[in-house]
MIKE-744880 format. One line per 2 residues: for each residue z, x, y of N, C-alpha, C. Coordinates in pm, whole numbers, plus 32768, in hexadecimal, padded with zeros to 4 digits. Atoms other than C-alpha are relative to their C-alpha. Example, Ala and Ser with C-alpha at 12.3 -4.5 7.8 and 13.67 -1.06 7.14 Angstrom:
2
8000 8059 7F89 830C 84CE 7E3E 8000 805A 8078 ~ 7FFA 7FAE 7F89 82CA 8557 7F96 8049 7FB3 806D
end
This chain:
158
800B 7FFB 7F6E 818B 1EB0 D43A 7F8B 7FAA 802F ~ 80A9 804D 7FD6 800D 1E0B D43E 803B 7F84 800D
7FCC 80A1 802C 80B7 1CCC D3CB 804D 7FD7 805F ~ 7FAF 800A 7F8F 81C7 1CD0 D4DD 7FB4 7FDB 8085
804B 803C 7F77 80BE 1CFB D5E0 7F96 7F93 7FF0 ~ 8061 80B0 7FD2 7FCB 1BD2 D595 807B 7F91 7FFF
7F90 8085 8003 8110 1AD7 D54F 8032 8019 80A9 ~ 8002 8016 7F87 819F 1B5C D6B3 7F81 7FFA 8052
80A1 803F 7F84 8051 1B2D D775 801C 7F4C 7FF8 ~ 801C 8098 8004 804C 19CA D6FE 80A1 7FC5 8025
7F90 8038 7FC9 81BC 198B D75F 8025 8052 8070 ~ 7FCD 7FA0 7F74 81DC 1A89 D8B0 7F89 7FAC 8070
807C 801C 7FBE 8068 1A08 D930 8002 7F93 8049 ~ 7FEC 806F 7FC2 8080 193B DA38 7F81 8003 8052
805A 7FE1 7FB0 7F3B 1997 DAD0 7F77 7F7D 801F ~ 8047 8047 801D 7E6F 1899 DB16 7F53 7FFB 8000
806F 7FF1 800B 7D08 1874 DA9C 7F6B 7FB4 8017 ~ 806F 8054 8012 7B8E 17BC DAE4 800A 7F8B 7F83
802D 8083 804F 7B2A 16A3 DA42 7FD0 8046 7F67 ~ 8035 7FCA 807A 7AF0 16E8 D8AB 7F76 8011 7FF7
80B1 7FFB 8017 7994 1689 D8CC 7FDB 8066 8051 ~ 806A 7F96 7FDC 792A 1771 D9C5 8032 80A0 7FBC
7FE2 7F40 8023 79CA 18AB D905 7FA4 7FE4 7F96 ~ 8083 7FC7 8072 78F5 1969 D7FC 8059 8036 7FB6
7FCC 7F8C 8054 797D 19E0 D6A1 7FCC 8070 802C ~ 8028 7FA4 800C 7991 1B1D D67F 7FF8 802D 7F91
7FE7 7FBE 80A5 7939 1BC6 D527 805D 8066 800D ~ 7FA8 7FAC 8007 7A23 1CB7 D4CD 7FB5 808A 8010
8048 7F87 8001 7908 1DD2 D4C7 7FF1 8025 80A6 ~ 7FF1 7FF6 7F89 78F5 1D7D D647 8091 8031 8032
7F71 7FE7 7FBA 7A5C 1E05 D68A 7FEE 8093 7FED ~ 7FDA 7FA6 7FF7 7A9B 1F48 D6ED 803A 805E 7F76
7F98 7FD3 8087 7AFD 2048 D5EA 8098 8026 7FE3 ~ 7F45 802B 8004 7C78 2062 D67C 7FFA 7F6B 7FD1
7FEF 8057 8015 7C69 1EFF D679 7FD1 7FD5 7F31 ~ 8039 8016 80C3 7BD1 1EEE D4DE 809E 806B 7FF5
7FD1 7FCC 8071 7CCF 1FFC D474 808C 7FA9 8011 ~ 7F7C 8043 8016 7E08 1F35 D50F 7FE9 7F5E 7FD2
7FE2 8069 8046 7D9A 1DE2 D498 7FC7 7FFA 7F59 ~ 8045 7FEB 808F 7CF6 1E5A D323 8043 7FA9 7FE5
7FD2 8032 8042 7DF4 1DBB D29D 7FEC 7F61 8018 ~ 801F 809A 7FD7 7D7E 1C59 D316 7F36 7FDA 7FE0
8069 8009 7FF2 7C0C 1CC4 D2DF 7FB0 7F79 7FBD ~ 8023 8056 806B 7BC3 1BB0 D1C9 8026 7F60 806C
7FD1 8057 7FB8 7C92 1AB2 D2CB 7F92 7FF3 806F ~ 800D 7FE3 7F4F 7BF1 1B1B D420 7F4B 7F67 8016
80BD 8054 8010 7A87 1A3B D3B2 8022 7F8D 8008 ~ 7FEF 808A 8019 7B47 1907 D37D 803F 7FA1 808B
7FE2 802F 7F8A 7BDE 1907 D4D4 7FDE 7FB3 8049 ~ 808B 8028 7FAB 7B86 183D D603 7FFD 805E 806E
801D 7FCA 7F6E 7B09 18DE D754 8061 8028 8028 ~ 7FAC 7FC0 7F8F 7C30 18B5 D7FE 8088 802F 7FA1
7F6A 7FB7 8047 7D35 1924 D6CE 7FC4 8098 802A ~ 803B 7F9E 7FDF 7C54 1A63 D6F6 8035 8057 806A
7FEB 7FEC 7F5B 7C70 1A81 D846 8090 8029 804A ~ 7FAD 7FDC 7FD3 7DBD 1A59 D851 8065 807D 7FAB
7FD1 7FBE 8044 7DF7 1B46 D756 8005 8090 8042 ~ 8013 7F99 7FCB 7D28 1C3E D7F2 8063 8027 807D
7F89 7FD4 7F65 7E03 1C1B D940 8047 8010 7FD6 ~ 7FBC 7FC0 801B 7F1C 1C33 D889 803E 80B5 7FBD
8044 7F68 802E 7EA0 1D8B D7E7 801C 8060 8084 ~ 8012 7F90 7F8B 7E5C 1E09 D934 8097 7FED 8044
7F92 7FDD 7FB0 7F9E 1DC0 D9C5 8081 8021 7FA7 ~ 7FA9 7FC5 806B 8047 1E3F D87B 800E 808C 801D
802F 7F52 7FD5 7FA3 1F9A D8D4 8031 8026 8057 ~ 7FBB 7FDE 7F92 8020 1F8F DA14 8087 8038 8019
7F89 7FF2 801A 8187 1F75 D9E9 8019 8076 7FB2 ~ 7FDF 7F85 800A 823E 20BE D9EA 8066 7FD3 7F46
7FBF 7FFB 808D 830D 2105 D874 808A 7F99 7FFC ~ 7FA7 8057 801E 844B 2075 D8E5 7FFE 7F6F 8023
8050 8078 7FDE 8397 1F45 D984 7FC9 7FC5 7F6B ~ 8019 8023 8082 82FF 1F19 D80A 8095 7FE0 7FAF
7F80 801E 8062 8456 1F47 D75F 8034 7F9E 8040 ~ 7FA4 8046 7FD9 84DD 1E4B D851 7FB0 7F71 7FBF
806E 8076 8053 83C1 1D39 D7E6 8013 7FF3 7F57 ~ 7FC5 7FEC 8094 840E 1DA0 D677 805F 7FAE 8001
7F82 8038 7FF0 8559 1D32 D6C8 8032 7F7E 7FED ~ 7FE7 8067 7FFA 8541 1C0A D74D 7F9C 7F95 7FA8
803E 802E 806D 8430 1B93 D659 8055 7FE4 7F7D ~ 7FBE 8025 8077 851E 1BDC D529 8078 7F8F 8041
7F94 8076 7FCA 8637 1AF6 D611 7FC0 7F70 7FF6 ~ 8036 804A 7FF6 8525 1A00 D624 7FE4 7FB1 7F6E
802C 802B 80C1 84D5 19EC D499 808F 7FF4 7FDB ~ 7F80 8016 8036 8639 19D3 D44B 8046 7F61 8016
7FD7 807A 7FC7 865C 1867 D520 7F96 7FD4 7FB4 ~ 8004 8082 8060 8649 1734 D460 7F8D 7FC5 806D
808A 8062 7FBD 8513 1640 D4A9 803D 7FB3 8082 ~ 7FDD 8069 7FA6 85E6 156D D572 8006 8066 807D
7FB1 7FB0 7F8E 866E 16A6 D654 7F82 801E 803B ~ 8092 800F 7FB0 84EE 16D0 D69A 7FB7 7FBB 803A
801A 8091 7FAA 84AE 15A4 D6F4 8026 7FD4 8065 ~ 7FBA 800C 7F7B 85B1 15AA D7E3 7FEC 8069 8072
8040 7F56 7FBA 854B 1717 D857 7F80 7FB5 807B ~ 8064 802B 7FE8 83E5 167B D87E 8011 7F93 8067
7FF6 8081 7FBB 8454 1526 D92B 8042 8047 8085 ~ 8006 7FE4 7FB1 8510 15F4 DA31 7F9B 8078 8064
805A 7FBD 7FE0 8403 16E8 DA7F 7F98 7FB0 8041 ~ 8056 8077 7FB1 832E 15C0 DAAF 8018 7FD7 808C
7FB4 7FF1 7F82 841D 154F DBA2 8002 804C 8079 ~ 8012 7F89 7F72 843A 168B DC59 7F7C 7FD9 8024
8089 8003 7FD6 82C2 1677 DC68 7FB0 7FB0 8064 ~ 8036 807E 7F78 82B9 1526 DD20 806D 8011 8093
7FBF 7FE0 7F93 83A5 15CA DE2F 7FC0 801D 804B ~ 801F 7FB1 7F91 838B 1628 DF87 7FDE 8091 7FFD
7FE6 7F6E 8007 8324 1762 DFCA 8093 806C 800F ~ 7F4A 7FEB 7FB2 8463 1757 E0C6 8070 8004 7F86
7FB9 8012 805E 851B 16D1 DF96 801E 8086 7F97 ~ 7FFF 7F57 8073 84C3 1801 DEAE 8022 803F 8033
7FD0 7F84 7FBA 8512 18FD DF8D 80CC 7FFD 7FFC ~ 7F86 7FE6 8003 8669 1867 DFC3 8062 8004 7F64
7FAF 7FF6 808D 869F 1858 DE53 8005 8081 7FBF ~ 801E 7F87 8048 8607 19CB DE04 8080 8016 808A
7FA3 7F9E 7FEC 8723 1A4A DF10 806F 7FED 7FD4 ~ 7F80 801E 8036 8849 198A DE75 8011 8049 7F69
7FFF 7FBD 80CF 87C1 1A0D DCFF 800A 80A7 8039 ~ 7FE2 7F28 7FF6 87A3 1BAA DD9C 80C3 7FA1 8060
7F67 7FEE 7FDF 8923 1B2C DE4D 804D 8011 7FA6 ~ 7FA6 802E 8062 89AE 1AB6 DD25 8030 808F 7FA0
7FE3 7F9D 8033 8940 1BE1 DC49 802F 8097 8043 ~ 7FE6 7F92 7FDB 89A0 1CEC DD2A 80A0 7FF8 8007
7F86 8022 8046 8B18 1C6D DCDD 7FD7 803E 7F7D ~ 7FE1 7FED 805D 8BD7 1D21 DBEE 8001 7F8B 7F7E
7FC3 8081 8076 8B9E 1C76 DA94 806D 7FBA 7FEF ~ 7FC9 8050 7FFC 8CE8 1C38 DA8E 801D 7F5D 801C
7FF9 8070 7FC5 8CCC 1B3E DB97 7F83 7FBD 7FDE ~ 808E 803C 7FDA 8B57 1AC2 DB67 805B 7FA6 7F43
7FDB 802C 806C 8C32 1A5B D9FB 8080 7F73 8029 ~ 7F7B 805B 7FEC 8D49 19AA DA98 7FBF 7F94 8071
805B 8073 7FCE 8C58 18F6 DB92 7FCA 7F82 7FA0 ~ 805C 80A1 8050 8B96 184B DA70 8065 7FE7 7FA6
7FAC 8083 8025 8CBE 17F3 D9CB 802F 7F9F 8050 ~ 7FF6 801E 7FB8 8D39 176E DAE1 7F94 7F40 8023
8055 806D 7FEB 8BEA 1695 DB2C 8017 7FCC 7F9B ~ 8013 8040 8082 8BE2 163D D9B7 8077 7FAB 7FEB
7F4F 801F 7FF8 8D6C 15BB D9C8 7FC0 7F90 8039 ~ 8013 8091 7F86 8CD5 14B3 DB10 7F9D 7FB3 7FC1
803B 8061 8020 8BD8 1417 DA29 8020 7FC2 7FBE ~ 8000 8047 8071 8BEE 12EE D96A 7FF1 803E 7F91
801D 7FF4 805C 8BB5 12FD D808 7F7F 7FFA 7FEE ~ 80D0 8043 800F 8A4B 1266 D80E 7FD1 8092 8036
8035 7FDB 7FAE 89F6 137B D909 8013 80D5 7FF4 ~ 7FAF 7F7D 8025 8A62 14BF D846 7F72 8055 7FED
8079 7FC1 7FE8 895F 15B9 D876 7FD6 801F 7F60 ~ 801F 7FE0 8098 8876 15E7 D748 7FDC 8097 7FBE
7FD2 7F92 8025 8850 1738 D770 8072 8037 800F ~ 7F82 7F83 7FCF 8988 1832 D737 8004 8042 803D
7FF3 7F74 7F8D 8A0E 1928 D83F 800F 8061 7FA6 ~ 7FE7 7F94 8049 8A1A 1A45 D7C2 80B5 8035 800B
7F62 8012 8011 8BA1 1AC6 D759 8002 809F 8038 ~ 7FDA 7F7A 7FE7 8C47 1C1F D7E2 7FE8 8045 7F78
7FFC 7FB7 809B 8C13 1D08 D6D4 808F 801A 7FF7 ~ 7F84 7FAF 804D 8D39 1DAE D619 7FF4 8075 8007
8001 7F7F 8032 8D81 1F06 D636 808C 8019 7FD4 ~ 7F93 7FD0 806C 8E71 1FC2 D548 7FF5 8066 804D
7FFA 7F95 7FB9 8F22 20C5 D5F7 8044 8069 7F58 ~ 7FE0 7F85 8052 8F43 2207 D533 8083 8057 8000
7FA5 7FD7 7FFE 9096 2295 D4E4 7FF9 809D 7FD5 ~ 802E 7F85 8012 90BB 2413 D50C 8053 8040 7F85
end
């Protein structure tokens, strides 16, 4: 679980931080003793850090704590979805995130209500949509991540 939460901090953390130079290590004896018993397992690591891996570790910590149980299991989640994509599918993850990032504000907004429209469609359809899109692209232009597929259920005979 320790291990889960420093790898998501460093891939959830979008927080942005000061300049390296003006932060201050912190020794590990300077951390809190919640904070020592959930990162022990890094204690030998935590010295070699810089400032702002620290830093952003620590924020991620604190907003680990925060998050209610099923808020954690959902981060779990999508962390193991995240370690399962190929370098390239991260790369592409990463390159549109970027993207989003250099958007409008206006722009984001109208893209976060089309993404809550989309999913509040029955899977069914949110399945037959992206085949659909995926059908109108070229070849060159075939998305590099996969949609996800309907599951299978086996109906039970009485």
């Amino acid at each position: 679980m320790n291990k889960f939460i420093i790898c998501a901090m460093f891939v959830f953390n979008t927080v942005a931080f000061a300049q390296e130079s003006e932060q201050k290590i912190i020794g590990f004896s300077e951390l809190t003793k919640e904070q020592q018993q959930q990162l022990q397992p890094y204690q030998d690591e935590w010295s070699n850090l810089s400032a702002k891996q620290q830093q952003q570790i620590l924020t991620g910590l604190t907003k680990w704590n925060q998050l209610s149980a099923d808020e954690q299991a959902r981060v779990e989640q999508r962390f193991r979805q995240w370690r399962r994509l190929t370098t390239r599918e991260r790369e592409a993850l990463r390159s549109m995130f970027a993207d989003y990032q250099q958007m409008s504000p206006h722009r984001q907004r109208q893209l976060q209500r089309a993404y809550r429209r989309f999913h509040s469609l029955p899977m069914e359809r949110r399945i037959e949509l992206r085949n659909q899109f995926q059908r109108s692209l070229p070849s060159s232009r075939q998305p590099i991540v996969k949609p996800a597929t309907l599951p299978t259920v086996k109906k039970k005979e009485p």
